[in-house]
C-alpha positions, 0 to 999 in steps of 0.5 A, a space after each residue: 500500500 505504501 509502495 502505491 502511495 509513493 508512486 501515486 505522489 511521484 506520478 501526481 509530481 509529474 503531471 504538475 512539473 514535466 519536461 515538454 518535447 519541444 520537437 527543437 534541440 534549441 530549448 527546453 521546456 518545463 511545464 508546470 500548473 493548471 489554467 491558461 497558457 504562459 510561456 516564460 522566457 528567460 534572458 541572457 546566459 540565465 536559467 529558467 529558474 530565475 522564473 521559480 518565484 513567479 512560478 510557484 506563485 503562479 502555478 495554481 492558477 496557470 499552466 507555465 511552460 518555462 524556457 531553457 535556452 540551449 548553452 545557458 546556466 549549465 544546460 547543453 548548447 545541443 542546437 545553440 553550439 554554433 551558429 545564430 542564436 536568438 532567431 532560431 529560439 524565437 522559431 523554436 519557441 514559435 514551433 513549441 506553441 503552434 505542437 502544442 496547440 497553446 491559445 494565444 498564451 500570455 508570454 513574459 521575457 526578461 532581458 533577450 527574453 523581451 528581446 524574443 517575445 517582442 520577435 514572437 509577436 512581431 512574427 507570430 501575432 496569433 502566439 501571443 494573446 498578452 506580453 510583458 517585457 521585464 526590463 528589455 528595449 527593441 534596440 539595446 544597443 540606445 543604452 550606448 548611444 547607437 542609432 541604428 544597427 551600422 553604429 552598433 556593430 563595431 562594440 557588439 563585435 568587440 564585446 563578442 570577440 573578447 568573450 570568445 578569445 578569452 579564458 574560462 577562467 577569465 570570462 568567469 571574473 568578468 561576469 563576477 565584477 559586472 554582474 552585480 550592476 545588475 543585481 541588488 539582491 545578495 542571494 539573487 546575486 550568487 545565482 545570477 553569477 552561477 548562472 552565468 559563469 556555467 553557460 557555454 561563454 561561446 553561446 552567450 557571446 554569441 547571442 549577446 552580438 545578435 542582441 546588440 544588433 538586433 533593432 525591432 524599433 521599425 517593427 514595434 507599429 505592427 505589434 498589436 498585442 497588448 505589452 505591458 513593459 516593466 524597466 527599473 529605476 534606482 539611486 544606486 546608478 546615479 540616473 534621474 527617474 526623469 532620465 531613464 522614464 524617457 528613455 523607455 517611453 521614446 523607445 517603446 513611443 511607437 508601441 500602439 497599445 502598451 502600458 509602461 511601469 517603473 519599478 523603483 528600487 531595482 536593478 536589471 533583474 526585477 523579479 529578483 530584486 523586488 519580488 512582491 511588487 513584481 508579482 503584483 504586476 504579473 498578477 495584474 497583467 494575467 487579468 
């Protein structure tokens, strides 16, 4: 009796958090929960475990289906070992929701994972019912004064080189002296830099190129989809809230039907940072 009892909860474990055959060797997929349909894509060299609060907040009432990007955080570069990375994860993602037959999910992604949703609702409208876009930009490259593409790619190959050229050992340190620019949070940190330093850097440099010269700016009249856009502010950057609301509302101006939130007291990584306030807002934007 006790032997069909374990077994009953493992199989009752199962249903409620499983691996999805994604069909791609570009992503994983973790399901978890009952309900609508959310897809949570994650940003660069991270894993999908930084989406474990809202998970566990949100599992009761939604199904989630949690990406892992192939070469990020440890897990296997498979399809990502060389090559274009951000377009064909888009694709990937776009399969995955068209196999499983998802209507219209609602799809938050941080950082490239923005980067991708805005891609997946450029392309895909009828993938995305509702976005949200934790702290990302249609053209990143603006954070450092580019003004299109041309302009952008001699730092992004510069940033990508290095990378590639580096040490582990290296490229290790580096991620351990920049990453806390963007987490304040001390536990989210050490994750944050665990992530980071065990992912393939030639996946993440990659990647991070494509990232840079990516600019969806032209593309954002088409987005029809209702996009929520959450960006942070703190004093620890030394930027005015005046300063840093401009530059996403110019970025984001031609975004038909958005509403744009600053989260005070934050660095890149929200949902790390200040978690209540950030499931309060994934509350309201699920409505």
């Amino acid at each position: 009796m006790r032997n069909w009892i374990f077994i009953s909860f493992l199989l009752a474990s199962f249903a409620f958090a499983a691996i999805a055959d994604t069909g791609s060797n570009r992503i994983r997929v973790t399901v978890r929960g009952t309900g609508p349909d959310v897809v949570l894509i994650p940003g660069l060299a991270c894993s999908s475990a930084v989406w474990d609060a809202t998970a566990a907040h949100l599992e009761g009432h939604y199904r989630l289906h949690i990406i892992q990007v192939s070469g990020f955080a440890g897990s296997p570069s498979e399809g990502n070992v060389k090559g274009v990375v951000i377009q064909p994860t888009v694709d990937a993602i776009d399969d995955y929701i068209k196999t499983n037959k998802l209507k219209a999910p609602k799809v938050i992604g941080h950082s490239m994972g923005g980067l991708m949703g805005m891609m997946l609702a450029a392309q895909h409208p009828d993938d995305v019912g509702k976005l949200m876009i934790v702290d990302s930009l249609p053209f990143f490259s603006a954070l450092f004064g580019a003004t299109d593409v041309a302009s952008a790619k001699t730092q992004a190959g510069t940033i990508r080189d290095t990378i590639l050229n580096e040490s582990q050992a290296d490229y290790a340190q580096g991620e351990k002296d920049f990453l806390p620019s963007l987490v304040k949070s001390p536990e989210g940190l050490k994750s944050v830099i665990k992530w980071a330093v065990a992912s393939d850097k030639s996946v993440v440099a990659r990647a991070m190129y494509e990232d840079l010269t990516t600019d969806l700016r032209a593309k954002l009249p088409d987005i029809k989809t209702p996009m929520t856009v959450l960006y942070p502010w703190d004093s620890s950057t030394g930027l005015e809230k005046d300063a840093v609301d401009s530059l996403y509302r110019e970025n984001f101006a031609a975004t038909p039907n958005k509403t744009m939130v600053r989260m005070d007291n934050s660095l890149h990584f929200i949902m790390l940072d200040q978690p209540d306030q950030f499931a309060t807002q994934v509350d309201t934007f699920l409505k």
